[in-house]
Structures are given as structure tokens and as C-alpha cells.
C-alpha positions as CSV (number, residue, x, y, z in Angstrom):
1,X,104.0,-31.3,-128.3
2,X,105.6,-27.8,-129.2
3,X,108.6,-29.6,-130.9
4,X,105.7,-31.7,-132.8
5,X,104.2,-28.5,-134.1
6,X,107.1,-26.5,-135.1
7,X,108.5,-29.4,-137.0
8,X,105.2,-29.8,-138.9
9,X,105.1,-25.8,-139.6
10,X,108.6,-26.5,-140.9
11,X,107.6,-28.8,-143.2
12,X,105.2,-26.9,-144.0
13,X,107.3,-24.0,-145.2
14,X,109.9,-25.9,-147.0
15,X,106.8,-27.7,-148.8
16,X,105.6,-24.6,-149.9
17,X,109.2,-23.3,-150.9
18,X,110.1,-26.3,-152.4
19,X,110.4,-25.3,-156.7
20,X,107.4,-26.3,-158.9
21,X,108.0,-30.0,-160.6
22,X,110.2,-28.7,-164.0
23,X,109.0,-28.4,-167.3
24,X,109.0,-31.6,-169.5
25,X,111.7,-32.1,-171.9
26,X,111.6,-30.2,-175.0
27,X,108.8,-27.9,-174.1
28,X,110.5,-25.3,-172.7
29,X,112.6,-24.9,-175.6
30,X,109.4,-25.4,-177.8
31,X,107.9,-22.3,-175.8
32,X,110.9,-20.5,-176.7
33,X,110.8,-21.3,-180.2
34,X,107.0,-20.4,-180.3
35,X,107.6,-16.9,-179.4
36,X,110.8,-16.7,-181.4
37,X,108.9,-17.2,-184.7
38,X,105.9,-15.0,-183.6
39,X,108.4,-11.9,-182.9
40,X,109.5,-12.9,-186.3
41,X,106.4,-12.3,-187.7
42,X,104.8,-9.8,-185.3
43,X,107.8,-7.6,-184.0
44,X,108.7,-7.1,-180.1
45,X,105.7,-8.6,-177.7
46,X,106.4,-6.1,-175.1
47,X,102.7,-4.8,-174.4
48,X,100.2,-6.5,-171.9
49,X,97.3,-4.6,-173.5
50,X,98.6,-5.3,-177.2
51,X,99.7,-8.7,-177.6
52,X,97.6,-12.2,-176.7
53,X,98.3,-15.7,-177.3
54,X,95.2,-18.3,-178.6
55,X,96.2,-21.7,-177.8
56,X,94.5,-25.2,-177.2
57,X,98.0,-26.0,-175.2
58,X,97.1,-27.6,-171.9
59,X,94.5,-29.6,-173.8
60,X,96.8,-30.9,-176.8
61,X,99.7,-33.1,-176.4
62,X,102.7,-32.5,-178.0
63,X,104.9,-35.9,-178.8
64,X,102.8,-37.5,-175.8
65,X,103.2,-34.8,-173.5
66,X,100.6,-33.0,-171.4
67,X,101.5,-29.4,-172.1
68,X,100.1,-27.4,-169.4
69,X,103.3,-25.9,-168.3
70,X,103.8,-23.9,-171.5
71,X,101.4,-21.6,-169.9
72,X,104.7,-20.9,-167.3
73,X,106.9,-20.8,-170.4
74,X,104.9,-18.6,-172.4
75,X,104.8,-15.9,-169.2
76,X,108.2,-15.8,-168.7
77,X,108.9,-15.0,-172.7
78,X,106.4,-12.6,-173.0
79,X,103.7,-10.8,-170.9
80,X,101.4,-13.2,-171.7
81,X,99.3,-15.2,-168.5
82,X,96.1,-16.0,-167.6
83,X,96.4,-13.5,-164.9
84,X,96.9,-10.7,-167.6
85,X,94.0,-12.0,-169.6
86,X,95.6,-12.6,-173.0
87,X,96.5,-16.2,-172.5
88,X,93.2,-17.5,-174.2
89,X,93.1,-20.6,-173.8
90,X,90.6,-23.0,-176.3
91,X,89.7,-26.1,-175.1
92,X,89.8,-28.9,-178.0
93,X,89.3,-33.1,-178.1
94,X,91.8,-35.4,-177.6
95,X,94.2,-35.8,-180.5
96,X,94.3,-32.4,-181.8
97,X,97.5,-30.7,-183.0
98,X,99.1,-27.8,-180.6
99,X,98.6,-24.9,-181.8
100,X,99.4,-20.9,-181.5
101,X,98.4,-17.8,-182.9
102,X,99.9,-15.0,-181.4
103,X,97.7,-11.2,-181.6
104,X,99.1,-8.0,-182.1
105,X,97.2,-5.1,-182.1
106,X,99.0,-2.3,-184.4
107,X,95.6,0.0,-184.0
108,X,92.0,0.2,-183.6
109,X,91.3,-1.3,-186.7
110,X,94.4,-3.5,-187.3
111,X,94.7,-7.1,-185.7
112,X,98.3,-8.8,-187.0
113,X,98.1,-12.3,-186.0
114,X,100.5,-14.9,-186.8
115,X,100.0,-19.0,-186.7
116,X,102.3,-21.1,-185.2
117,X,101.5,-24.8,-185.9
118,X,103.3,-28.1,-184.5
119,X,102.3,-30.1,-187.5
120,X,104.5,-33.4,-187.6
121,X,106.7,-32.5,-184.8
122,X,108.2,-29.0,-186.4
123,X,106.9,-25.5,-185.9
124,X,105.8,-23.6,-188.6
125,X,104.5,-19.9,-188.2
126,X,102.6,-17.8,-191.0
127,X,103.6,-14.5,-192.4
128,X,101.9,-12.0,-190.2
129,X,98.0,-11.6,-191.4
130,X,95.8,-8.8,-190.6
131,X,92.4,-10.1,-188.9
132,X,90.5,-7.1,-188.2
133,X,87.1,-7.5,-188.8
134,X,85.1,-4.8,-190.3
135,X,81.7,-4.5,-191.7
136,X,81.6,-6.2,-195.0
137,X,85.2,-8.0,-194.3
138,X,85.8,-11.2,-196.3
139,X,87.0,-14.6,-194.2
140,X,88.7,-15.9,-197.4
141,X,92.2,-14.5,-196.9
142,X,91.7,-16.1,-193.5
143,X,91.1,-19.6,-194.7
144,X,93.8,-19.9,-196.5
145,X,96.6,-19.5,-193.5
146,X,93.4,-21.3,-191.0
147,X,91.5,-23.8,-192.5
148,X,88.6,-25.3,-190.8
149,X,90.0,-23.2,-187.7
150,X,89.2,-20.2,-189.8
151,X,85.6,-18.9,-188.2
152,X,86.4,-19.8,-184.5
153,X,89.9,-18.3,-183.9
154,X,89.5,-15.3,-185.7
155,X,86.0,-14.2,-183.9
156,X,88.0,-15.1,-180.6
157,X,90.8,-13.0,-181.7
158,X,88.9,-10.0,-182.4
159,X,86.5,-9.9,-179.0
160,X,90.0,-10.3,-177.2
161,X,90.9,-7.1,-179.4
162,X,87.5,-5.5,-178.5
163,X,87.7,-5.9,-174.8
164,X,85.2,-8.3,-174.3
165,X,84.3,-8.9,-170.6
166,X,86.5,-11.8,-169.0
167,X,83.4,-14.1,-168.3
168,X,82.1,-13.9,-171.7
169,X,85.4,-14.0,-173.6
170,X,85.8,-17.2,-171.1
171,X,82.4,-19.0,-171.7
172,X,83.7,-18.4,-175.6
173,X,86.2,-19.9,-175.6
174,X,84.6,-23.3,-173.8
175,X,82.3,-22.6,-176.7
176,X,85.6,-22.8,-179.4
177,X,84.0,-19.5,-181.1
178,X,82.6,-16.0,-180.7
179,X,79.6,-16.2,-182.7
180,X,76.6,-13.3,-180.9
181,X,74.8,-16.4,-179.7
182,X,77.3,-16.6,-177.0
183,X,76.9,-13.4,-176.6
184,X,73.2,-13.2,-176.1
185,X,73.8,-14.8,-172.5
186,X,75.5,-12.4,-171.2
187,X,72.0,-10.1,-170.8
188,X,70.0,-13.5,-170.3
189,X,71.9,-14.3,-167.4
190,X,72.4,-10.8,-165.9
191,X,68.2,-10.5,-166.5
192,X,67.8,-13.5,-164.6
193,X,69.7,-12.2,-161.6
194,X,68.4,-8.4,-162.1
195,X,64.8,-10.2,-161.8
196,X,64.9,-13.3,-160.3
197,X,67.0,-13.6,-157.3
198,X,67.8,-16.6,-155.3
199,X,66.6,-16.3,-151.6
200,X,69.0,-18.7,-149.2
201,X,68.7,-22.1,-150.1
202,X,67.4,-22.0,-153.5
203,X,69.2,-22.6,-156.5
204,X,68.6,-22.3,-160.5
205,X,67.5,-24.5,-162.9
206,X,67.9,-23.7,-166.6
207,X,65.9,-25.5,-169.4
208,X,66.8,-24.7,-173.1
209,X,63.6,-24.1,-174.7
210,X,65.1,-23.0,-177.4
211,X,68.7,-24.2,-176.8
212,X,71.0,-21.9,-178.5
213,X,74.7,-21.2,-178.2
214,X,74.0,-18.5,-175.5
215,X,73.3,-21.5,-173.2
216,X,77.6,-22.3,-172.6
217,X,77.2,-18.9,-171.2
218,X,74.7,-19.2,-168.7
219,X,76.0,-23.0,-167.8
220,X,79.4,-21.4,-167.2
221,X,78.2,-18.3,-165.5
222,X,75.4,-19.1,-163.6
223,X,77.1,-22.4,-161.9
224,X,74.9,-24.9,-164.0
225,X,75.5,-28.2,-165.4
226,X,73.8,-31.5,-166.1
227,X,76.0,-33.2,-164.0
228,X,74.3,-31.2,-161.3
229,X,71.2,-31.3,-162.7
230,X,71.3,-27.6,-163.1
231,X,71.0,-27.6,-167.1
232,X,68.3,-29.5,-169.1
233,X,67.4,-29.2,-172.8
234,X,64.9,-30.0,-175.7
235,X,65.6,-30.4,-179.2
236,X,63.8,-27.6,-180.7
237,X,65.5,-25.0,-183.0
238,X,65.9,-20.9,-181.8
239,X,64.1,-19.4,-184.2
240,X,60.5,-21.4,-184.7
241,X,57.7,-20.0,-182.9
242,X,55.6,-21.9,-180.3
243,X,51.7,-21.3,-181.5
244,X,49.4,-22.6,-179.8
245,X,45.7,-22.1,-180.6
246,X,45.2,-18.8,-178.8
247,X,48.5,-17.5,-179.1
248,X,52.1,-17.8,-181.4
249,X,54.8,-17.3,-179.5
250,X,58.1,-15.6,-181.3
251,X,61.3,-14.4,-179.9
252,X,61.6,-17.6,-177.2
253,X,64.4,-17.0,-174.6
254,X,64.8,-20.1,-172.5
255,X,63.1,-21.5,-169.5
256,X,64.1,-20.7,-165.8
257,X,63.7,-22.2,-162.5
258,X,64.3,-20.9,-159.4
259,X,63.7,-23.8,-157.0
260,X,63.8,-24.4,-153.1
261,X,65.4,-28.0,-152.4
262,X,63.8,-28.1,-148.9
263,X,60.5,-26.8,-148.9
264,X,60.0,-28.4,-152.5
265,X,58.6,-24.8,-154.0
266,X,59.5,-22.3,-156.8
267,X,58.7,-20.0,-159.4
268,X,59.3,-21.1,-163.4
269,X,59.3,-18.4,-166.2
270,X,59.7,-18.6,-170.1
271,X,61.9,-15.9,-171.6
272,X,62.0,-14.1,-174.5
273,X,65.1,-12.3,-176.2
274,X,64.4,-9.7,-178.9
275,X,67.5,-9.9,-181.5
276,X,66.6,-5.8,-182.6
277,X,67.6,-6.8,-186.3
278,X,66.1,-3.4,-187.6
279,X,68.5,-1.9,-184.6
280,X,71.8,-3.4,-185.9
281,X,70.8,-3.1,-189.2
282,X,70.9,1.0,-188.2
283,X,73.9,0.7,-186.2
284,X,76.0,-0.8,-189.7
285,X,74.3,1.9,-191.3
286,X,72.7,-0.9,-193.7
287,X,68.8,-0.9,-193.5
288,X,68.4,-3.5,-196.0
289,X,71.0,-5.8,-194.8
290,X,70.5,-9.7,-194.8
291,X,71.4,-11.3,-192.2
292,X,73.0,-14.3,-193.9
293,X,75.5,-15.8,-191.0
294,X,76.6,-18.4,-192.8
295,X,77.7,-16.6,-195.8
296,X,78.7,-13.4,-194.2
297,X,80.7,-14.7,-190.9
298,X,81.7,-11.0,-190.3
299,X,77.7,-10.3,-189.0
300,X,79.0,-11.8,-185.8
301,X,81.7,-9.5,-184.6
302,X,80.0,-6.4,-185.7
303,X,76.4,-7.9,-183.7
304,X,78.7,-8.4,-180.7
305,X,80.2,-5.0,-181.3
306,X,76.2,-3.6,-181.1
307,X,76.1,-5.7,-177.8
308,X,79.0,-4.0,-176.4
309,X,77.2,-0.6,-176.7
310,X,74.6,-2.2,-174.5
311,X,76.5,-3.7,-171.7
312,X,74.3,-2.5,-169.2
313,X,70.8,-3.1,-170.9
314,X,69.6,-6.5,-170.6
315,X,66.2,-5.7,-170.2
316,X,66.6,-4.1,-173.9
317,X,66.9,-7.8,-174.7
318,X,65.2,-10.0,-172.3
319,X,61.5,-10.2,-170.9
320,X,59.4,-12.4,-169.3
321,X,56.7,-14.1,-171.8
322,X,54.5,-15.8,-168.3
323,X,55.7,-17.2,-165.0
324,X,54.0,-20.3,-163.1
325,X,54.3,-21.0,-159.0
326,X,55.4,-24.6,-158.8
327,X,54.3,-26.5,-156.0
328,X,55.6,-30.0,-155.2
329,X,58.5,-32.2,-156.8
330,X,56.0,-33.1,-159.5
331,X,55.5,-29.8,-161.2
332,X,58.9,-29.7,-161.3
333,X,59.2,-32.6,-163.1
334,X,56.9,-32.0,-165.6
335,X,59.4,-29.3,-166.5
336,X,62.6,-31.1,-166.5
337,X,61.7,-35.2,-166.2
338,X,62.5,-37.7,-168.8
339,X,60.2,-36.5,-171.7
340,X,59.1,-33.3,-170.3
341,X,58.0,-30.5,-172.6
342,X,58.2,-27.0,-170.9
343,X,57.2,-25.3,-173.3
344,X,53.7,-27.0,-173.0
345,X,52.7,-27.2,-169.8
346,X,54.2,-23.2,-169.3
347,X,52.6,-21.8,-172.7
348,X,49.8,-24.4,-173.5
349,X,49.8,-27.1,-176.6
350,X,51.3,-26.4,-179.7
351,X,48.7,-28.6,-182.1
352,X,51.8,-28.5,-185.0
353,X,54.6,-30.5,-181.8
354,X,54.3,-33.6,-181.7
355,X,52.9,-35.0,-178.0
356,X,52.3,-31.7,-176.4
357,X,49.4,-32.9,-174.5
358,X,50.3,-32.0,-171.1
359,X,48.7,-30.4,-168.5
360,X,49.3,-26.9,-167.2
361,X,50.5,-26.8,-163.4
């Protein structure tokens, strides 16, 4: 019996010693060419804390390949890793072209970037490009060298350059850009654990009434999903109000659950977050700005840059509109079930929705 289990812990060892599976052909020489062509462009990338890579590799093929391994190629080039936090990797669909734009920051308003493309088979890399992003800063120079991929790298390239916090700059990139409406769920979620705590055995459910792009956030961070019927929506846009015939209701936040499995209990509340336009508008130092996000793409990194000087406020953001005990499987439901309408049993009937007559619990 001893023999038995000192040969299996031998095994064991040389299992565990044995070298990782190699690199497919061709990609470590295409990582090496990669970061060739970006220290081309961009100089030495010798600094952890000043050089990043933004890549879809790992998702995209290259010639039929699966090209998760250039993440090992890419470290051993440069100081560049997911354990160092400037790998950024952006999920994309099948199909996609690989793609990488190395970031180097030359200053605390400088951002050089290059793009390194694997169009038809051959890398490409663009003369170096500033991408800072200041108030007022125009995206067209960007397009040119970008495209389509214009907006959602460069807002990912400059929170990387702003420090954004790992589990936002994470939920981001799942999102495939740094718009603030990602943002936003950063204080959403850390109200909702600030206020409402899980007790053992109970578990969240989050309903997005409105659904907004802060909700990749909070399905990331807070453990949710549909798959495990954590995370439920309604189609009904951010920014209209929800009046019913006592009351209009502006500034809607969402709809949380905290729910016991087992005893068949909880507690639902409706949230509101508070944008503080007038706020921002001060901290730009432009009273009278319009906020026009569509035609002034820059509105988003400087919004996420007034976040950042409120890490530790969420309640500057996020309240509680009203809160309802739910008491059996069947409140629940009418929260969450196949043609549910939170927002109507929680808040009452909104005569201008179609079928809000519902019951409150």
C-alpha cells in the first residue's frame, strides 16, 4: 500500500512538472512580431505601470487557430499579463479579425497607442497616435487609424490609463466599451451590499427596470446571470419616467431582490440613481454644457473621471425609491415570471404602459 501511494505522489509530481502543451505553429513568432512593430512605433515596453496591450486574442482565431497562448507569448516579450493588469483582454464574436493595440503612457495627459492588425494573414501596425482624452477632444483622428472600433478601444484605453479599478475595467471590457453607464454599477452594486446584505442562505436577484449598460457590471460583480436565474429584464428605456397617477417617478435605478430559497421570503426594492448633471457640468467647468453622447463621445471619459473622484460615495448616487416584504414563491413571481412588470406591482400603474394592471404584493 505504501509503494501504491508513493508511486501515485510520483506521478503526481512529474504531472505537475511536466512543460505546458507548446504554442501552435506560427504564433509564437506572430507574438514576436506583434511586439516588434509596437516597439517600432511606441519605443522600449519596459514599464509594467506604462505600457498595456488591448486584444480580442484568445477569442479570435488566427489562420484557424485558437490563440489563447499568445497571452504566454506576449509576457515573456514584454511585461505585459493578466497578472500585471495590462493584458486587457476584449471579448468579440466568432469570426473577428486578431487584433492589438499596444498603450504607452508618455504622461498624464499623453496616451501613444499603436494598432497592430492581422488583416489577410499579415500584420500591419499604425504610426503611433496619441489617445488621450480631454474635455472637448475630437474622436475623428481616431477613426481614421480605428474604424468602427474607434469609440470602444479608445474609452478602454484611457480607464486602463486612469487606473480604473480591476473589476470595473473587467466588467468593461465584457461590455466591449467604457461608456459611464458601466460605470454607474460600480456604486449600484456597492449600495446594494452597503444596504442590503445577504444573511446565510439568501441570494440576489437583479431585475433591470431600467436596463442600462451598468447592468454587465452588476451581472459580473455581483455573481448574477440568467442562466442562474439571477438577472431578469424589461424592455423599457433609462431615462423615461414611471408616472403613475399619484406620483412620476424619475431617476429609476433598477430593481433588487434579496431572496431566501428555503423559507420562500425576502425583501424587493426599486432604486434610483441620480446622474448629478449640474455636478459634472461644474467639475468640466462648463455650466451650460449639453450632454450630447453621441456627438461628443469624449463626455464619457471625463463622466467616468467625475466618478473616480467619488469612489467611495455610492450613496451620492444611489437611493432607495420604496421596498416591499415578499412573502411566498408567488410575489416573487409577479416580479420576475414570464410577463411580469416590476415596476407595477412595486410603484403602482403607469396609465401611459401598456398592461400594467397588476396588483401590489
Amino acid at each position: 500500500m505504501k509503494k501504491l501511494v508513493l508511486l501515485l505522489s510520483l506521478c503526481a509530481v512529474i504531472a505537475w512538472a511536466a512543460p505546458a502543451p507548446a504554442a501552435q505553429p506560427g504564433l509564437d513568432a506572430l507574438a514576436g512580431q506583434a511586439v516588434a512593430l509596437a516597439q517600432e512605433r511606441l519605443g522600449p515596453l519596459n514599464d509594467p505601470a506604462k505600457v498595456a496591450c488591448l486584444t480580442n486574442a484568445g477569442y479570435a482565431q488566427y489562420k484557424g487557430q485558437e490563440t489563447l497562448c499568445l497571452y504566454d507569448g506576449l509576457a515573456r516579450l514584454a511585461p505585459i499579463s493578466p497578472g500585471r493588469g495590462n493584458l486587457l483582454v476584449r471579448p468579440c464574436p466568432p469570426g473577428r479579425p486578431l487584433y492589438f493595440m499596444f498603450l504607452k503612457k508618455q504622461g498624464p495627459d499623453k496616451l501613444m497607442m499603436t494598432y497592430v492588425q492581422t488583416a489577410k494573414g499579415a500584420l500591419s501596425a499604425s504610426q503611433a497616435l496619441d489617445i488621450h482624452l480631454g474635455v472637448g477632444t475630437s474622436f475623428k483622428p481616431f477613426s481614421k487609424v480605428l474604424g468602427p472600433m474607434t469609440f470602444n478601444l479608445v474609452t478602454l484605453a484611457n480607464g486602463w490609463a486612469m487606473g480604473m479599478p480591476h473589476d470595473l475595467m473587467r466588467a468593461a471590457l465584457r461590455h466591449g466599451h467604457l461608456c459611464c453607464g458601466v460605470f454607474t454599477g460600480y456604486f449600484t452594486a456597492r449600495y446594494i451590499l452597503k444596504h442590503m446584505p445577504l444573511g446565510p442562505g439568501q441570494r440576489y436577484i437583479y431585475v433591470g427596470a431600467p436596463a442600462w449598460c451598468q447592468d454587465d457590471y452588476l451581472i459580473d460583480y455581483l455573481g448574477l446571470s440568467p442562466g442562474t436565474h439571477g438577472y431578469f429584464t424589461m424592455a423599457y428605456h433609462w431615462s423615461r419616467p414611471w408616472k403613475t397617477k399619484e406620483r412620476t417617478y424619475d431617476k429609476l435605478g433598477g430593481v433588487i431582490i434579496r431572496w431566501d430559497p428555503r423559507q420562500k421570503t425576502g425583501q424587493a426594492w426599486v432604486l434610483s440613481f441620480d446622474w448629478h448633471h449640474d455636478a459634472f457640468r461644474k467639475y468640466v467647468g462648463q455650466p451650460n454644457l449639453k450632454l450630447d453622447w453621441r456627438g461628443q463621445p469624449w463626455l464619457h471619459n471625463a463622466y467616468d473621471r467625475f466618478f473616480m473622484s467619488k469612489l467611495d460615495q455610492p450613496d451620492y448616487f444611489v437611493s432607495t425609491i420604496t421596498s416591499a416584504p415578499l412573502k411566498g414563491q408567488a410575489q416573487l413571481d409577479r416580479l420576475i415570471g414570464l410577463g411580469a412588470n416590476p415596476l407595477a406591482v412595486l410603484l403602482g400603474p403607469d396609465p401611459s404602459w401598456p398592461q400594467t394592471k397588476t396588483r401590489k404584493p
